[in-house]
C-alpha positions in Angstrom: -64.4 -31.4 53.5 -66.6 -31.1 56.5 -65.8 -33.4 59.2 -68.5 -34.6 62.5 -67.2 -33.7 65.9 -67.7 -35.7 68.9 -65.8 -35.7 72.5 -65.2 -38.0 75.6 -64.4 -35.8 78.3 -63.7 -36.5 82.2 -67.1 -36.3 84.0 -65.0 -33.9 86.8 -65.2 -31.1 84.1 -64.7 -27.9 86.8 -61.2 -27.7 85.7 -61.5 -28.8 81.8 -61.5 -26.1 78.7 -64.9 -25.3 76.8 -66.2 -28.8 74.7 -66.0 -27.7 71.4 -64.5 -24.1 72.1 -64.3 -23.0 68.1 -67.4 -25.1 66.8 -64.9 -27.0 64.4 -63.1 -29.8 63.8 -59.3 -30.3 62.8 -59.8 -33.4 60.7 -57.7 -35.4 62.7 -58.8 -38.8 64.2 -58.3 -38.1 67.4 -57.2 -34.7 69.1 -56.0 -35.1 72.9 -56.7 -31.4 75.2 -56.5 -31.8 79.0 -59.4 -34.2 80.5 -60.6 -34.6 76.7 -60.4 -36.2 73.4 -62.1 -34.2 70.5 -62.9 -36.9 67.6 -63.7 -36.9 63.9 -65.4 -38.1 61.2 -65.4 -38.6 57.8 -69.2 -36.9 57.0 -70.6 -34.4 58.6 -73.6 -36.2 60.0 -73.8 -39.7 60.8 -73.8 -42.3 63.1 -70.6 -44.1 64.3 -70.6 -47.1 65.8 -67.8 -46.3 69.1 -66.1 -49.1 71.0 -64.3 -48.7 73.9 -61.7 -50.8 75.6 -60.2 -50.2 78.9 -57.5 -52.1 80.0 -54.8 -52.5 83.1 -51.8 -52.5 81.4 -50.4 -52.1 78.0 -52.6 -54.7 75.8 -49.6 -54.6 73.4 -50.2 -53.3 69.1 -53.6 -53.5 68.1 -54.7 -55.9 65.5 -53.6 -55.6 62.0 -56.1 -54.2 60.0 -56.9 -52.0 57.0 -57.7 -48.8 59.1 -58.9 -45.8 57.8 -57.0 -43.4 60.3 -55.1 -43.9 63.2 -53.9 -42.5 66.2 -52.2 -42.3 69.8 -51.8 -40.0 72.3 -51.5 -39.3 76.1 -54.9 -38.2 78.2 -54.3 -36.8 81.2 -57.7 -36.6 83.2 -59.0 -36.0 87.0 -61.6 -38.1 87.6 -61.2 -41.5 85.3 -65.2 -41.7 84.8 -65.8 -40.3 81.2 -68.7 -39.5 79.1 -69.6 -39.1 75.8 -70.8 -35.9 74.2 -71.9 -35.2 71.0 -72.5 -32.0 69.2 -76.2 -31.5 70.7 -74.9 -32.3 74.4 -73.8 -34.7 76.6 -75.3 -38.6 75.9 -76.0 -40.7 78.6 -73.1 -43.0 77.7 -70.2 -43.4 80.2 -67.4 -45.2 81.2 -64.6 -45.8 84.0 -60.7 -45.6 83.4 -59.0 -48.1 85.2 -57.0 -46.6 87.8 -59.6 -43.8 87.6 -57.4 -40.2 88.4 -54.4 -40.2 86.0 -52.9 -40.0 82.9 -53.7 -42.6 80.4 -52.3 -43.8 77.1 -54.5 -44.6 74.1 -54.8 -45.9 70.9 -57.4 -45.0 67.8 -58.5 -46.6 65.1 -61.0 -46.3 62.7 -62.9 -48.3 59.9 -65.2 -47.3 57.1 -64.5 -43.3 57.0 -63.6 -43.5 53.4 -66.5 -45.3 53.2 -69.1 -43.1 54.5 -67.5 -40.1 53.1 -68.3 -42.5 49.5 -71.8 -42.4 50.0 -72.0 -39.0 51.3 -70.4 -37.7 48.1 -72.9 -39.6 46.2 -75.2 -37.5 48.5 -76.8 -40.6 49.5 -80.0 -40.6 51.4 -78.5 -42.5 54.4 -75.8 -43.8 55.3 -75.6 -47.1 57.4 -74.8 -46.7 61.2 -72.4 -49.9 60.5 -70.7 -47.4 57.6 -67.8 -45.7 59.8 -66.1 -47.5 63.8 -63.8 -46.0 66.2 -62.3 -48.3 68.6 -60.2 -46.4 71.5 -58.2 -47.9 73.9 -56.7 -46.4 77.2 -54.0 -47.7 79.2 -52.8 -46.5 82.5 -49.6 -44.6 81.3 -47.8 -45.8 84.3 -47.9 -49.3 82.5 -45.5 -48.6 79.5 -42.6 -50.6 79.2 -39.2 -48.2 80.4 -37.0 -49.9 78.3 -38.7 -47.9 75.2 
């Protein structure tokens, strides 16, 4: 199975490792390296529609759902102002942590991966943009509750 590779990675990247350092993907959802998260697919080429929600504190379990895949992790980054990259390069697309410098908490969750990779086994001619959505989440990590 081939699998699309995507990253959001801290804009302060002096420090950071190589984007996309072996040209491949694990499979996993989401996969959390210093200053960056590498992200998958379900089909190798194909839009995905990418929403991003940054909150001040813990915003609590996210919604019930039928997900696809699903994830969680810790991002520790030195900047807070992220950007978007894709396989061809960075987009234009960014966006600010909240506490900016940190380390962060996050969530993943996606929808319409097993539908894409459907359609793409059917080799179909396109696939919709609307087929396959990641929502992430970051929290300040500072913000979860110590009683856990």
């Amino acid at each position: 199975m081939s699998f699309y590779l995507f990253g959001i990675q801290d804009t302060d990247e002096a420090a950071l490792p190589s984007l996309f350092p072996d040209g491949g993907a694990s499979g996993d959802l989401v996969t959390a390296l210093p200053g960056r998260l590498d992200i998958t697919t379900g089909v190798h080429t194909q839009y995905v529609r990418l929403h991003v929600e940054c909150w001040s504190g813990d915003p609590g379990a996210s919604e019930e759902g039928a997900w696809d895949a699903v994830a969680s992790g810790t991002l520790a980054v030195p900047s807070g102002e992220m950007a978007v990259w894709e396989m061809m390069g960075r987009t234009p697309d960014t966006f600010a942590l909240p506490q900016g410098a940190g380390t962060y908490r996050l969530d993943a969750r996606c929808s319409g991966r097993e539908q894409a990779r459907a359609l793409s086994r059917q080799k179909a001619t396109r696939i919709p943009r609307e087929a396959e959505e990641i929502t992430l989440r970051f929290w300040p990590e500072s913000d979860i509750d110590a009683t856990q």
